[in-house]
N, C-alpha and C positions, 0 to 999 in steps of 0.2 A: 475426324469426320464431322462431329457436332459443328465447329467451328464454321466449318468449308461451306455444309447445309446452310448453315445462319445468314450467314455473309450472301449466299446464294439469293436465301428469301429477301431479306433486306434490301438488296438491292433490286430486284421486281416490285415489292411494296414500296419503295422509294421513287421507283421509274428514273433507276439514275443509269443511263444509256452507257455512262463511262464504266462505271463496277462491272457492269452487265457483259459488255465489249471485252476491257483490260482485263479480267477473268477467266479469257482466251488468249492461247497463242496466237500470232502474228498467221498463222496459216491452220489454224482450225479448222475442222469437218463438222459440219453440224447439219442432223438429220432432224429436222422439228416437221412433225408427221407428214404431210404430201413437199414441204422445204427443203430443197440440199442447197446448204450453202457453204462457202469456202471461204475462211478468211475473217480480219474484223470487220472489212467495210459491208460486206453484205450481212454479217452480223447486226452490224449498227442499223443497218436499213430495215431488214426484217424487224428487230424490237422496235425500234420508233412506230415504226406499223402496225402493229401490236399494242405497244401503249395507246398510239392514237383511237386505235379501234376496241380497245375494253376497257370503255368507261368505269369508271371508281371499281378497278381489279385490286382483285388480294388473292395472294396465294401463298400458301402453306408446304412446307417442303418438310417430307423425314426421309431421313437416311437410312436406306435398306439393308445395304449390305456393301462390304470394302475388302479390295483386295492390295496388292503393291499396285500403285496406279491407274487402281479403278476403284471406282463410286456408284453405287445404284443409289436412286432415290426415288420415292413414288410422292404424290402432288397430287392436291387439288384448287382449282383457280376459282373463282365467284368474279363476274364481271355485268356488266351491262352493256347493249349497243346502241348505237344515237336514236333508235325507235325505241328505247324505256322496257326492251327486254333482257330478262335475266338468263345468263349461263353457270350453267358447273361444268369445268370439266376437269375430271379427274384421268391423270397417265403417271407415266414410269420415266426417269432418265438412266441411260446408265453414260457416264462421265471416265474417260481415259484422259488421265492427269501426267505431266512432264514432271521430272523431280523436284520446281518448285513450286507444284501446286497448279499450276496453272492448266487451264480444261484445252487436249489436243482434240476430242473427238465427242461428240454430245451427240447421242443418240435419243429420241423421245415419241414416243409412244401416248393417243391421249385420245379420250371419249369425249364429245361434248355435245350436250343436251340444254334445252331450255329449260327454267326450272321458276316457279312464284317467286315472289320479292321473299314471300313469308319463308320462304322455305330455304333461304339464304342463311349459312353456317357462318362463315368468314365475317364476322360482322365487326370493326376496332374504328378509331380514325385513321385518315389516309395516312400513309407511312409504315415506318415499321411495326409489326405484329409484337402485342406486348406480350411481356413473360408471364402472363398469367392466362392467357387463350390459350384453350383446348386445344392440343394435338391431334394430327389425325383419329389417331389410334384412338385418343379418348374421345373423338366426335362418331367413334365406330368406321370412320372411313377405310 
């Protein structure tokens, strides 16, 4: 599971649309909170859209809980929008995996509030989240 998480975050802190996409089957379901979408392409479409609109985002992913081809995982994102204001927002995924791994159904659940610069947790350079940043759990999330 740790691996699956990592790979996860990394490739959102990265904004690499291909990890993000190829991490789904060919005919994925994904429910990203008011979003159904089917498939990579609209996959692809939805994250680019996402990337372009949360400015210097980082989000932090742990792994909830695992079963034979499921994954839950709870998150929280820090981003900004092209007016210089800040979000947090923190939700849940739970992930239905095909035998190798690969995400068939993403379910995501998510809160999101305006929140100060100052009050921004997720703070590293752009890219991957180093091994030494707090964990949810250790920022109390």
């Amino acid at each position: 599971m740790a691996r699956h998480v990592r790979d996860a975050e990394n490739a959102w802190n990265r904004r690499d649309l291909d990890a993000i996409v190829f991490g789904n089957t060919i005919d994925c379901h994904w429910r990203d909170r008011v979003h159904f979408l089917w498939g990579r392409e609209q996959i692809r479409a939805h994250a680019q859209r996402q990337v372009c609109r949360e400015i210097d985002a980082r989000v932090l992913l742990e792994g909830w809980a695992e079963g034979v081809g499921r994954l839950s995982l709870r998150f929280a994102r820090e981003f900004r929008d092209d007016g210089g204001t800040w979000f947090r927002v923190y939700g849940s995924e739970d992930l239905q995996l095909d035998a190798a791994g690969l995400v068939t159904r993403r379910l995501t659940a998510a809160n999101e509030l305006p929140i100060a610069e100052y009050e921004r947790a997720l703070r590293w350079p752009a890219g991957a989240r180093p091994d030494d940043h707090p964990t949810l759990s250790e920022l109390g999330f």
